[in-house]
C-alpha positions in Angstrom: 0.0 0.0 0.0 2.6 2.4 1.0 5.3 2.4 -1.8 8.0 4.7 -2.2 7.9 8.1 -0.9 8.1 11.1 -3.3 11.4 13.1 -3.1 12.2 16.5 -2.3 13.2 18.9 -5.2 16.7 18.9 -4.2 16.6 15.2 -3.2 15.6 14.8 -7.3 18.2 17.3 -8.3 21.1 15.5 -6.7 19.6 11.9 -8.2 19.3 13.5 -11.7 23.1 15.1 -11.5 24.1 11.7 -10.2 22.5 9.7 -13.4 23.8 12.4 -15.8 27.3 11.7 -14.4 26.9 8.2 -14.2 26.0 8.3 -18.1 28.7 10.6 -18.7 26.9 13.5 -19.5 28.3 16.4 -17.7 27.0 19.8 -17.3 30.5 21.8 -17.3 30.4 23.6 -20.4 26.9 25.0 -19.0 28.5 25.8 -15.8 31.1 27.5 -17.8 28.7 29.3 -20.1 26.9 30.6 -16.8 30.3 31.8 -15.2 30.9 33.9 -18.3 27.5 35.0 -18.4 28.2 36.3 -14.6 31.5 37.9 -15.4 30.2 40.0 -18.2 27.3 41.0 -16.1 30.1 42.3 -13.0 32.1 44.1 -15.4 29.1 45.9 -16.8 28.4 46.9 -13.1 31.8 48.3 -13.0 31.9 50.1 -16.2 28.9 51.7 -14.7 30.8 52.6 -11.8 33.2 54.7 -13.6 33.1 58.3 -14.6 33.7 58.5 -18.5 36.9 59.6 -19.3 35.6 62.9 -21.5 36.7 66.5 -21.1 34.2 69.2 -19.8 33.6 70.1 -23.2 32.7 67.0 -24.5 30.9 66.1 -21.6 28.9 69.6 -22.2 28.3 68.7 -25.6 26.6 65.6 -24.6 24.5 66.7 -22.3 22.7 69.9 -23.8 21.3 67.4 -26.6 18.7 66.4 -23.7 15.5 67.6 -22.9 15.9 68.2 -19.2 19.9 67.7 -17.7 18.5 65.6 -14.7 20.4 63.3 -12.7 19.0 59.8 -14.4 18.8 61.8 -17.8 22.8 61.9 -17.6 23.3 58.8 -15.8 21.1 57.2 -19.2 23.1 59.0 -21.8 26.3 58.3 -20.3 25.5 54.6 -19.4 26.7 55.7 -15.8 24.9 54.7 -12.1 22.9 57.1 -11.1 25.3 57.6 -8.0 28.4 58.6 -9.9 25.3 61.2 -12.1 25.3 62.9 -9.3 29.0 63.2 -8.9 29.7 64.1 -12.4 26.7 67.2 -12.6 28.2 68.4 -9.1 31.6 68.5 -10.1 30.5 70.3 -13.5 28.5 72.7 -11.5 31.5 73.4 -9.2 33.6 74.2 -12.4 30.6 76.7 -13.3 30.1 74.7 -16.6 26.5 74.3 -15.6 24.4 75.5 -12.8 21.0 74.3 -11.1 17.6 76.0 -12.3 15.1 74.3 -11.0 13.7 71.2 -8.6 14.0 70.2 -5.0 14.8 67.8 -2.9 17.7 66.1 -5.0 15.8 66.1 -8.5 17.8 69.3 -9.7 17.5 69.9 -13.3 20.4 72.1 -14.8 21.4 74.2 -17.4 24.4 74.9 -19.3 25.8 78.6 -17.3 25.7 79.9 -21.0 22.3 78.8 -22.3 19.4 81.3 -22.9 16.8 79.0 -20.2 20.0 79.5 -17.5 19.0 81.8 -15.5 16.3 81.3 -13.2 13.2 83.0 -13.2 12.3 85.2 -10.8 8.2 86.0 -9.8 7.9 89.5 -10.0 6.1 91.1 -6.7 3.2 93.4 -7.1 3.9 97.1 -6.4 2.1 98.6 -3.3 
């Protein structure tokens, strides 16, 4: 009546590994195929990690072709993280290549210091 109790999944995974290598069939070159997938997803993480090696100019260049110079906006062009974004527009706005017009709380959108929309506007108050 009783028969053989059904096995856990990793119970059946270790039987089926053991009848593959018993056969000879081996699963390195998946393995393999799975480590290379791995590395190439790590040194994307890192190229993401690291400011691009462009000028101010260039840099400049790039940027003003956007709609809105935002932190993800850049950090998109530039196939940078979003941390190192941040870095980059600060250290451009330090150097007075561009200069913060509008947003709050960390979502700053920017404008090149020579640019027409660069200067912020101001509400005029009514005369009394």
């Amino acid at each position: 009546m009783g028969g053989t109790k059904k096995k856990s999944i990793s119970q059946a995974d270790k039987a089926q590994s053991a009848q593959d290598s018993a056969q000879g069939d081996t699963k390195k070159p998946e393995k393999k195929t799975a480590k290379e997938a791995k590395l190439a997803q790590q040194q994307a993480k890192q190229q993401a990690l690291i400011a691009p090696k462009m000028d101010d100019k260039q840099l400049l260049k790039t940027l003003v072709t956007l709609k809105a110079i935002t932190v993800y906006n850049t950090a998109r062009a530039l196939s940078l993280n979003a941390a190192i974004a941040v870095q980059l527009l600060k250290n451009l706005e330090s150097k007075n290549v561009i200069k913060k017009v509008g947003g709050y709380s960390g979502h700053y959108i920017y404008a090149p210091v020579g640019a027409p929309g660069s200067t912020q506007i101001q509400q005029s108050q009514p005369a009394s």
